[in-house]
DOTITOR-937995 format. One record per residue: residue in three letters; residue number from 1; x, y, z of N, C-alpha, C in turn. Coordinates in steps of 0.05 Angstrom, whole numbers. Each point is the difference from the previous one (the first is absolute). Last residue first. Layout:
DOTITOR-937995
 type seq    npx    npy    npz   capx   capy   capz    cpx    cpy    cpz
  ala NUM      X      Y      Z      X      Y      Z      X      Y      Z
...
END
This chain:
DOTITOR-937995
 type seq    npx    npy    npz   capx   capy   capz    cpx    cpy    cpz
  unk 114  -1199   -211    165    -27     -5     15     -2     14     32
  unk 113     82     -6    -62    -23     24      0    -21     -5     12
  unk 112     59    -69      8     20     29      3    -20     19     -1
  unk 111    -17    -79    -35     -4     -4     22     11     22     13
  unk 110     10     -4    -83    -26      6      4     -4     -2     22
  unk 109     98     21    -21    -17    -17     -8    -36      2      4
  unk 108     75     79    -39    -10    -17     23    -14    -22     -1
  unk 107     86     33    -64    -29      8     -5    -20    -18     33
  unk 106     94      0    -49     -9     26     30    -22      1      4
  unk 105     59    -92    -38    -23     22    -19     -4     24     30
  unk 104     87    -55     -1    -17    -15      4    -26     29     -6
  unk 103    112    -27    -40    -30     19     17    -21    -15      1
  unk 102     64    -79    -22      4     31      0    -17     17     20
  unk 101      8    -94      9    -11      8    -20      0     28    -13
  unk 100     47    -36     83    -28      3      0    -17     -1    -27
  unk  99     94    -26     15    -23     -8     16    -29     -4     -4
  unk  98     72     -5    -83    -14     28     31    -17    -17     16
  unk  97     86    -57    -58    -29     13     -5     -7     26     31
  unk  96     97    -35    -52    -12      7     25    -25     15      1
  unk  95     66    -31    -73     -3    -19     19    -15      1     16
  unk  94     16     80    -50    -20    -21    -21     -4    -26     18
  unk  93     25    100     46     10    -19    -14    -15    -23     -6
  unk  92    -19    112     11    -16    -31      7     18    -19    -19
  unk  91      5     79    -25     16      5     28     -4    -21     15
  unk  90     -3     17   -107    -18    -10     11     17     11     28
  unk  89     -7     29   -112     12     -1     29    -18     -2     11
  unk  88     -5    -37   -101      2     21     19      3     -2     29
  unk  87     -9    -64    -68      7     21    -17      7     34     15
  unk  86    -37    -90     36    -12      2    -29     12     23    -13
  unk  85     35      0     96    -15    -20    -15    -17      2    -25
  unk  84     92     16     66     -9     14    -24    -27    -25     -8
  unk  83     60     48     93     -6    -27    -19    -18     10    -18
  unk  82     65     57     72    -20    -13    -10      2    -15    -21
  unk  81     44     57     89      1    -20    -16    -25      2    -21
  unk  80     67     68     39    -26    -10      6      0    -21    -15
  unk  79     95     56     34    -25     -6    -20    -21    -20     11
  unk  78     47     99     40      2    -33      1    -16    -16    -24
  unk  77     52    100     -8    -12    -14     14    -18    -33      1
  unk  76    100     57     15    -29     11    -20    -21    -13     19
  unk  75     89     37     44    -15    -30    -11    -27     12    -18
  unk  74    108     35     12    -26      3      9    -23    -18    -11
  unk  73    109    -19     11    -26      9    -22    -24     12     14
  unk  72     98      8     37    -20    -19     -8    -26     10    -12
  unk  71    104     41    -12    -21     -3     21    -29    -15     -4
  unk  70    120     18    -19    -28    -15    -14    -25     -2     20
  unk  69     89     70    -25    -11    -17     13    -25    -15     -9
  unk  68    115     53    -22    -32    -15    -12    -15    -10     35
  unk  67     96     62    -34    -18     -9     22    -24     -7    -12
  unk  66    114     19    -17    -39     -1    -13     -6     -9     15
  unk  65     95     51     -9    -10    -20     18    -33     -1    -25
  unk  64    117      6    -18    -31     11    -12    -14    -14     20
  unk  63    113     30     -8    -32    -18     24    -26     14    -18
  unk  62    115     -5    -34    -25     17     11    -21    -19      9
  unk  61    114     20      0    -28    -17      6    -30      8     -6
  unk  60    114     -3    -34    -23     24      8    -21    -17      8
  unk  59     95    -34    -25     -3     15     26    -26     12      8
  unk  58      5    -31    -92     28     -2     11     -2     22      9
  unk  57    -89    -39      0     13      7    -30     29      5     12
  unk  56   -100    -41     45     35      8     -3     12    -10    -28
  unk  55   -114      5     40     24    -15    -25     24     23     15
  unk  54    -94    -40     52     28      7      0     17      4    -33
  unk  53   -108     -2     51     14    -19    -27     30     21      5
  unk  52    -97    -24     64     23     15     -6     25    -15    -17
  unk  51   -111      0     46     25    -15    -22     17     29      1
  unk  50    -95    -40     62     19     19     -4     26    -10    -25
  unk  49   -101    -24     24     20     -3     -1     17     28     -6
  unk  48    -98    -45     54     28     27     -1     13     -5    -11
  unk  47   -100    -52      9     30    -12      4     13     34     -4
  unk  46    -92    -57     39      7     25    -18     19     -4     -2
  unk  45    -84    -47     39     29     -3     -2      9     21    -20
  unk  44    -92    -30     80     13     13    -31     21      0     -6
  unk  43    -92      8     60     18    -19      5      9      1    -33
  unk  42    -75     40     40     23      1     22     25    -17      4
  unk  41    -82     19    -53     -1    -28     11     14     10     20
  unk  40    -13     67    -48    -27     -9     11      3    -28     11
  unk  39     82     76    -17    -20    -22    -14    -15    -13     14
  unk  38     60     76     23    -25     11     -6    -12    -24    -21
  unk  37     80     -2     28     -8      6     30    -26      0     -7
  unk  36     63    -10    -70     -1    -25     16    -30      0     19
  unk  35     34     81    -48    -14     -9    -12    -13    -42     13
  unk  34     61     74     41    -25     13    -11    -20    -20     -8
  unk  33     96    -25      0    -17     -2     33    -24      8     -6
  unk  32     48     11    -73      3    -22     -4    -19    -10     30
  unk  31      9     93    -14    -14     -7    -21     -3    -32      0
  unk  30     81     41     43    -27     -3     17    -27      2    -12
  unk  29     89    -25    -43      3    -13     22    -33     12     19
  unk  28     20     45    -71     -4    -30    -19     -6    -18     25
  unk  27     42     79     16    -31     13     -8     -4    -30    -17
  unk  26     83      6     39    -29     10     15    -20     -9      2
  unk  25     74     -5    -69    -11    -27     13    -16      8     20
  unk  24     26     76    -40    -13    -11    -20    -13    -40     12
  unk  23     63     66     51    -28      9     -8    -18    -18     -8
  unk  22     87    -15     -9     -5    -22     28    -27     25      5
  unk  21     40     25    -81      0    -35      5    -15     -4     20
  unk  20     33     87     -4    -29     -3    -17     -7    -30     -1
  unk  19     91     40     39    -26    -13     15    -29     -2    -13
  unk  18     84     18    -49      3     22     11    -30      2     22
  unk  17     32    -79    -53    -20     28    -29    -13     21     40
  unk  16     45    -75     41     -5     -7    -32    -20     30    -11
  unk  15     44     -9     94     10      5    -19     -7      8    -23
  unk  14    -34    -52     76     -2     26      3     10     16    -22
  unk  13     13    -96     -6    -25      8     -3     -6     37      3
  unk  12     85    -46     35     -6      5    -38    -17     18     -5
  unk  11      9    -26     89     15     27     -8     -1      0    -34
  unk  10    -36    -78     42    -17     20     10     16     29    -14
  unk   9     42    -84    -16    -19      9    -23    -23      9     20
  unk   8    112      7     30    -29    -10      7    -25      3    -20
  unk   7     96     32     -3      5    -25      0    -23    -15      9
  unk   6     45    100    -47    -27    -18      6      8    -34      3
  unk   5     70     91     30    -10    -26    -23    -23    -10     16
  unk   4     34    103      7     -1    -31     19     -9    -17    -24
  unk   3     65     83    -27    -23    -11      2     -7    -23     18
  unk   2     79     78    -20     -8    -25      1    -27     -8     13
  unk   1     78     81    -39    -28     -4      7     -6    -30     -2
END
């Protein structure tokens, strides 16, 4: 009985833990697209690694595969600025007087009611 020898790491892959491997990168591989596709900028980097660690012991091979991926952060959210005056938060920076003087009163002028 003679066997074809694996000489391509496509015929490995099919192999490893009886195809639950190349499942398992699947489902990492379209979660990794999933998640790219569906960011609000539309713009993103993710990485797939694949590892496979070999030990030979006299003549025996074994193949451990692992599969990690790193998928981008999802974005929180943005920070605001502010300045602190007398002790407390301002949104109005200290260099930069108001135009207008802030609100201006709601109240009508007399020339308005007449």
């Amino acid at each position: 009985m003679s066997t074809k020898p694996i000489r391509h790491i496509t015929d490995l892959f099919e192999l490893l833990n009886r195809g639950r491997f190349v499942e398992k990168v699947d489902q990492h591989l379209s979660k990794l697209v999933e998640t790219l596709e569906e960011l609000p900028e539309q713009k993103g980097v993710a990485k797939l690694n694949i590892e496979l660690t070999f030990s030979y012991v006299e003549g025996r091979l074994d193949v451990k595969p692992a599969v990690k991926s790193k998928l981008p952060e999802e974005k929180g959210f943005s920070g605001t600025p502010f300045w602190t005056v007398d002790g407390a938060l301002s949104v109005q920076h200290p260099s930069q007087t108001d135009m207008f003087a802030g609100p201006r009163d709601a109240t009508p002028r007399k020339s308005e009611t007449a």
